[in-house]
C-alpha positions in Angstrom: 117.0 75.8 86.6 116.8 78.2 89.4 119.9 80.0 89.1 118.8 80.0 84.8 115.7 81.3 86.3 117.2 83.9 88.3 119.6 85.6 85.6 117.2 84.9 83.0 115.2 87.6 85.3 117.9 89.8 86.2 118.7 90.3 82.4 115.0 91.4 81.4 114.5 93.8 84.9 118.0 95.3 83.8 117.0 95.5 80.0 113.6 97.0 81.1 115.3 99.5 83.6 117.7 100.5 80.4 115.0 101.0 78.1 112.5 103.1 80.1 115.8 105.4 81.2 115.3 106.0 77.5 111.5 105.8 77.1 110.9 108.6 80.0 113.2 111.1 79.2 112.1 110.8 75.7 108.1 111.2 76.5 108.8 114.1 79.2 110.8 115.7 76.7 108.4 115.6 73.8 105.9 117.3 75.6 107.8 119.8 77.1 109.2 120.5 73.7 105.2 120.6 72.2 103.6 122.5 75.1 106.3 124.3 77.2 103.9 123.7 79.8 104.6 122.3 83.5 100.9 121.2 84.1 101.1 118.7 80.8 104.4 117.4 82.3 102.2 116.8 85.3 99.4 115.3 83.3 101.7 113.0 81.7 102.3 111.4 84.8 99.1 111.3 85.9 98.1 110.0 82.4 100.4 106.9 83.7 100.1 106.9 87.0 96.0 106.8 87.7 96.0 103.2 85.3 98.7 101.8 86.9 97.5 102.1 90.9 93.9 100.8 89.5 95.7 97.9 87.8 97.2 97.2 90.6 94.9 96.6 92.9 92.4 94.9 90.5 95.0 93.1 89.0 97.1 91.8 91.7 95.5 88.4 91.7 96.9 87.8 88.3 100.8 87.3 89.7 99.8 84.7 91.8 97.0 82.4 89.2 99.4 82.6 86.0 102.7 81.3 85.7 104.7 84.6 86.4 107.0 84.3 83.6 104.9 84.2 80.8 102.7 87.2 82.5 105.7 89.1 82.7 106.4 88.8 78.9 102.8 89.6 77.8 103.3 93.0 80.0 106.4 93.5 78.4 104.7 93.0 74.8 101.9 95.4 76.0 105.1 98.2 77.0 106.4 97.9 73.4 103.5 98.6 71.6 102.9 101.8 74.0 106.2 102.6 72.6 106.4 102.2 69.5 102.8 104.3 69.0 104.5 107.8 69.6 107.5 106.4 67.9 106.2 105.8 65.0 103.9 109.2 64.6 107.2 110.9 65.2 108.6 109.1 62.5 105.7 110.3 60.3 105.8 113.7 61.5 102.1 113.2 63.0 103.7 113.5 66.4 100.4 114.8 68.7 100.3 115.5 72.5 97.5 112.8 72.8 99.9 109.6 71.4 101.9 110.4 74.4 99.5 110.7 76.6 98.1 107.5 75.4 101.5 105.3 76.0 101.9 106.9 79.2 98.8 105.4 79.9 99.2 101.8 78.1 102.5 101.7 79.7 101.7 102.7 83.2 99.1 99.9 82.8 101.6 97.3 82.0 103.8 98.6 84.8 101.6 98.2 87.4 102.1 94.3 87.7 105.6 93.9 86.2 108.0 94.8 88.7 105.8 93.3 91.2 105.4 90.1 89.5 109.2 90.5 89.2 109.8 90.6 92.8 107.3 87.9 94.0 108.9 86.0 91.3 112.2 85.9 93.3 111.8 84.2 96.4 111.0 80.9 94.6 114.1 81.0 92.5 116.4 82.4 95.3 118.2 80.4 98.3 116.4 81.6 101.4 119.5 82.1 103.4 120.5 84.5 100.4 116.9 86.1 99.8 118.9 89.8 101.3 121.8 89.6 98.5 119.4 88.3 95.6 117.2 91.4 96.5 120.3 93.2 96.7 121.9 92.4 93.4 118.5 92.9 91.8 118.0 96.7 93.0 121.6 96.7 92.2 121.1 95.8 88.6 118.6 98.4 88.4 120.3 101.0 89.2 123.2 100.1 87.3 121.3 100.5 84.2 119.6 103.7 85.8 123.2 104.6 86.3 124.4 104.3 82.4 121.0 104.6 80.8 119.8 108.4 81.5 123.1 110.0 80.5 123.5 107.8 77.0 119.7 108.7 76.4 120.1 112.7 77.6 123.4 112.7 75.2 121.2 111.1 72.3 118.3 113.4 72.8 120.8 116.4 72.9 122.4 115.0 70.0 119.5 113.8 67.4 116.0 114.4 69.5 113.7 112.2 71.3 113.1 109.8 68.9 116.0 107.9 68.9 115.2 107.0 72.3 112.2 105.8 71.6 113.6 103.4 69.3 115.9 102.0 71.6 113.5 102.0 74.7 111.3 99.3 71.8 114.6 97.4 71.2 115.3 96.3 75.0 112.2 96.1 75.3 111.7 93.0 72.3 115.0 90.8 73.8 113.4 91.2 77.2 110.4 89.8 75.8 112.7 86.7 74.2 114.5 86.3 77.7 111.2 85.8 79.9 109.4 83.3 76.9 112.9 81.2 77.0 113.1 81.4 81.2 112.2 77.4 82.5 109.0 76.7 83.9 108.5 76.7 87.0 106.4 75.4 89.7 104.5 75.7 92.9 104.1 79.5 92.3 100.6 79.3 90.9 97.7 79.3 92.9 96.6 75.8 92.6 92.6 76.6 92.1 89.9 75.7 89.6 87.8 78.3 90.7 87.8 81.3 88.4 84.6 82.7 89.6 84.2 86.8 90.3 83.3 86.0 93.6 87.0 84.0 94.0 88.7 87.0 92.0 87.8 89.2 94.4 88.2 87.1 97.4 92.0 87.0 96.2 92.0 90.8 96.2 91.2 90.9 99.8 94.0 88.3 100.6 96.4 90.3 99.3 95.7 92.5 102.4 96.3 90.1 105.1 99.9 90.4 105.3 99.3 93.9 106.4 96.4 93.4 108.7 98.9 90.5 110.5 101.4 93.4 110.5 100.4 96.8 110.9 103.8 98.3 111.0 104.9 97.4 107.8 101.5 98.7 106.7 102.4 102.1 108.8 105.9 102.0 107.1 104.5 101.7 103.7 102.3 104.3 104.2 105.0 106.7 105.1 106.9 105.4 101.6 103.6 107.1 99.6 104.2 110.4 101.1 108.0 110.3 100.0 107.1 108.9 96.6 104.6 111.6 96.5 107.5 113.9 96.7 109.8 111.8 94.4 106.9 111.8 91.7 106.2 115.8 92.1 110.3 116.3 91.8 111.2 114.1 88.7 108.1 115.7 87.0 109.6 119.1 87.1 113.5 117.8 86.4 112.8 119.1 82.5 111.7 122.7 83.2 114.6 122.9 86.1 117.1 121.8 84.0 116.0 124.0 81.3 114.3 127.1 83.1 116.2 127.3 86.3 120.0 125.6 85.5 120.0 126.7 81.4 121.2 123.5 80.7 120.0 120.7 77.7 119.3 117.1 77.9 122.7 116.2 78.0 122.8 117.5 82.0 119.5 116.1 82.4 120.9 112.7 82.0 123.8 113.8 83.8 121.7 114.1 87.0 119.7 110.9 87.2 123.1 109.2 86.3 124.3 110.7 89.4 120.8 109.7 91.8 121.3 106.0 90.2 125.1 106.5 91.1 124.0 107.2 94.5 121.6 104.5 95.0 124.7 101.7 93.8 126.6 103.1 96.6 124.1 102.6 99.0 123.7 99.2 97.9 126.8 98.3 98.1 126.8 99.8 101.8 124.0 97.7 102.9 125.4 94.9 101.5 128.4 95.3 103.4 126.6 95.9 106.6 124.9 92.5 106.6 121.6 92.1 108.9 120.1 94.8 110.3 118.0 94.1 113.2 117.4 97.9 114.4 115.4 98.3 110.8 112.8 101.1 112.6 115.4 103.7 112.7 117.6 103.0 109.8 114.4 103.0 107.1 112.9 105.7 109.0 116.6 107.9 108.7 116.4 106.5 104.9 113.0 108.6 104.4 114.0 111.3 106.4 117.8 111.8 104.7 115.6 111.6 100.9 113.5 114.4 101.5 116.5 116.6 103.5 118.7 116.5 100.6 115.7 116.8 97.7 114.7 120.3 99.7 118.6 121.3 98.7 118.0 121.0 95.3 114.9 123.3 96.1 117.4 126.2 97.4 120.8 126.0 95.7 120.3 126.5 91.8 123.9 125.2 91.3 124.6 122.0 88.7 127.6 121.1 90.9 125.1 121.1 94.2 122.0 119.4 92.7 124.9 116.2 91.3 126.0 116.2 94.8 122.4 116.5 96.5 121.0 114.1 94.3 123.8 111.6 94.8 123.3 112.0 98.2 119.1 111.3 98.3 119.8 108.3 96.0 122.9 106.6 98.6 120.1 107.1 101.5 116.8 105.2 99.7 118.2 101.8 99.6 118.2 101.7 103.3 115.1 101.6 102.7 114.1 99.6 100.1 116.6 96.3 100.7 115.2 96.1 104.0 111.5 96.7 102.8 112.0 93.8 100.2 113.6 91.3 102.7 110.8 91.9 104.8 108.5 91.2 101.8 110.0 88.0 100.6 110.7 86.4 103.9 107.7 86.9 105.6 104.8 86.6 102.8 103.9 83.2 102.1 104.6 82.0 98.4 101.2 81.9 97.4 100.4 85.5 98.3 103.7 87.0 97.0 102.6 88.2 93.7 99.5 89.8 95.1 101.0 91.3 98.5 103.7 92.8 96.1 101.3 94.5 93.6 99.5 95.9 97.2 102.8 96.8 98.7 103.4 99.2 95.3 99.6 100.0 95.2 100.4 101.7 98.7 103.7 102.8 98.0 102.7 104.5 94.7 99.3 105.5 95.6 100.2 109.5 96.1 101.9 109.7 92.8 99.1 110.9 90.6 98.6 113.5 93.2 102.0 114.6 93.1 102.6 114.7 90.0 99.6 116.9 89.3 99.8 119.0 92.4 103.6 119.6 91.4 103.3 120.8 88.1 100.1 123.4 89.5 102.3 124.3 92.1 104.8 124.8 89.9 103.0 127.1 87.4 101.9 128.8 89.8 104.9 129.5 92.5 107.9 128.2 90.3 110.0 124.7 89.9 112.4 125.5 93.1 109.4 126.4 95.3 107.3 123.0 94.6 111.3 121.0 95.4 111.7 122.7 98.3 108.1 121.7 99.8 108.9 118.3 98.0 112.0 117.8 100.3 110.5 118.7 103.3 107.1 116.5 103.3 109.0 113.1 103.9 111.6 114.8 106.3 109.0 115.9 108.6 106.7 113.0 108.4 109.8 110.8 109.4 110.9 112.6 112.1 107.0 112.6 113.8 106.8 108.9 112.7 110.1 108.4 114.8 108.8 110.3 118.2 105.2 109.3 118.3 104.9 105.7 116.6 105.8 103.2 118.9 104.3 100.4 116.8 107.0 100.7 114.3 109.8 98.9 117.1 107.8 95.4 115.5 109.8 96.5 112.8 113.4 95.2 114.8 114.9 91.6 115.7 115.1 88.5 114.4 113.5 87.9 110.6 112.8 84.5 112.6 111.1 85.7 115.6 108.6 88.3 113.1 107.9 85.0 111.1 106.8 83.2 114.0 104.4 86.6 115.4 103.2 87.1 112.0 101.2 83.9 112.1 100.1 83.9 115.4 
């Protein structure tokens, strides 16, 4: 049942990933196409990225009192009807700035408790000695799809126009839906309380936090992630008007390059994953931040398509240094009963710069251009890495033994 469980899971994150490769090029396209204008491609992401921090936080009890499965599939039915709304006003040729703005929203909602569900969902169904390779092969699938998905979806767009996407984006999304409803049951991952009182709700809100206050470093660490995400966020926003404005290129490139990032990231799975345990994890997550934003700011200076593959090959090898080492931290050290809501704070904290990126890119790249706002991008997370490695000591709790940090976290 476990390992039925498991795939059953990896098939809907990887049908997910593959559809919203489609869905997001297909929304950031549309409005780009209606507007021209980098502030709505800015307000798009705000549009999905404001719902989906608040849901996060307010939320987060949800992973850990319902069974995980069956939460997951209602979020997934939530995603499809975001989608199909602009889908089907394109079909109609009622197609308005406002429907997109609206499943940005609806679908940011949903977002904000899926993957996290996802990844709380994991330790339970995984072998503990082999918690590092399920991550592993999770992110891995992910990026597989991210891999495949953007350049089909950038051909089909060049090819026939948005909507197509769309419609496939709906289609993963129904048999993901179908996968998590047939998953097996399973228990001792729901929190075990009659209570359903406001008073308890929030009181679950506020455990979520204990993890971090028990471990300050990771808190630090994850604090450090938001800065670089801000960046991420601010970058990927204005990928449409570079493409277009700065490399004169269509759709088809645009798919082209996150094909490439998501090539990147595989390889730096498969890195890790040949590297085993990593017990210096203070330097090597900090160089992972650091080696993002140094190879982003590139892009920001070399207008070449040739470079900006290579550059963002490059920034995708170095973030899963990061992030397999982030999520093994996660799973082994947060009790069961906490994971879902410690997760949905870990991407609450992670994520919570994004709107501001995303809005502050596209004013600051109205006002000053696309490479300007990449280049500042890039450099935000290189410089905050590089003072978090000289001046923050605290981050050494960060090294050793998973074992010995299990036994300090609950002391």
């Amino acid at each position: 049942m476990k390992k039925r469980s498991y795939y059953g899971l990896l098939v809907t994150i990887a049908l997910s990933g593959f559809g919203d490769a489609f869905g997001l090029l297909a929304m950031e396209w549309l409005v780009y196409e209606l507007t021209g204008s980098k502030l709505a491609m800015g307000a798009l992401a705000l549009c999905s990225g404001v719902p989906e921090l608040v849901l996060r936080l307010l939320g987060s009890p949800l992973a850990d009192r319902l069974p995980r499965e069956r939460l997951m599939a209602g979020l997934a039915c939530m995603r499809l009807i975001a989608i199909v709304l602009p889908l089907a006003a394109g079909l109609t040729g009622q197609l308005q700035l406002w429907h997109l703005f609206l499943a940005a929203g609806l679908s940011g909602s949903c977002a904000a408790l899926f993957m996290p569900t996802a990844m709380a969902f994991i330790p339970s169904i995984a072998d503990s000695k082999k918690l590092v390779r399920a991550f592993a092969i999770i992110d891995g699938c992910r990026n597989a799809v991210a891999l495949i998905g953007p350049a089909i979806a950038g051909a089909i767009t060049a090819a026939s126009g948005a909507l197509p996407a769309l419609g496939i984006n709906a289609a993963c999304y129904i048999v993901s839906i179908f996968t998590l409803l047939y998953l097996p049951k399973t228990h001792g991952q729901v929190k075990k309380s009659a209570d359903f009182s406001i008073s308890a709700y929030v009181r679950d809100i506020f455990e979520a936090f204990s993890f971090y206050r028990q471990f300050p470093a990771m808190l630090t660490i994850m604090c450090m992630v938001s800065i670089s995400n801000m960046s991420s966020i601010a970058i990927w926003t204005m990928m449409v008007p570079f493409v277009r404005e700065v490399l004169h290129l269509n759709a088809a490139a645009l798919g082209t390059l996150t094909t490439a990032s998501a090539l990147g990231t595989l390889t730096g799975l498969a890195i890790i994953s040949l590297l085993g345990e990593i017990k210096r994890r203070r330097i090597v997550m900090l160089c992972s931040l650091a080696a993002m934003g140094f190879f982003n700011s590139i892009l920001g200076l070399v207008h070449s398509f040739p470079v900006a593959l290579v550059v963002l090959f490059a920034a995708g090898a170095a973030g899963p240094f990061f992030g397999s080492l982030s999520s093994t931290l996660h799973g082994k050290l947060v009790p069961d009963h906490l994971q879902g809501r410690v997760n949905s704070i870990r991407f609450l904290i992670g994520g919570g710069l994004q709107p501001v990126g995303a809005l502050a890119g596209g004013a600051i790249a109205q006002l000053y251009g696309v490479p300007v706002l990449i280049l500042i991008a890039g450099l935000l997370p290189l410089i905050s890495s590089v003072a978090a490695a000289l001046f923050l000591s605290s981050l050494k709790a960060l090294d050793g033994n998973l074992q010995n940090l299990e036994v300090n976290i609950h002391l």
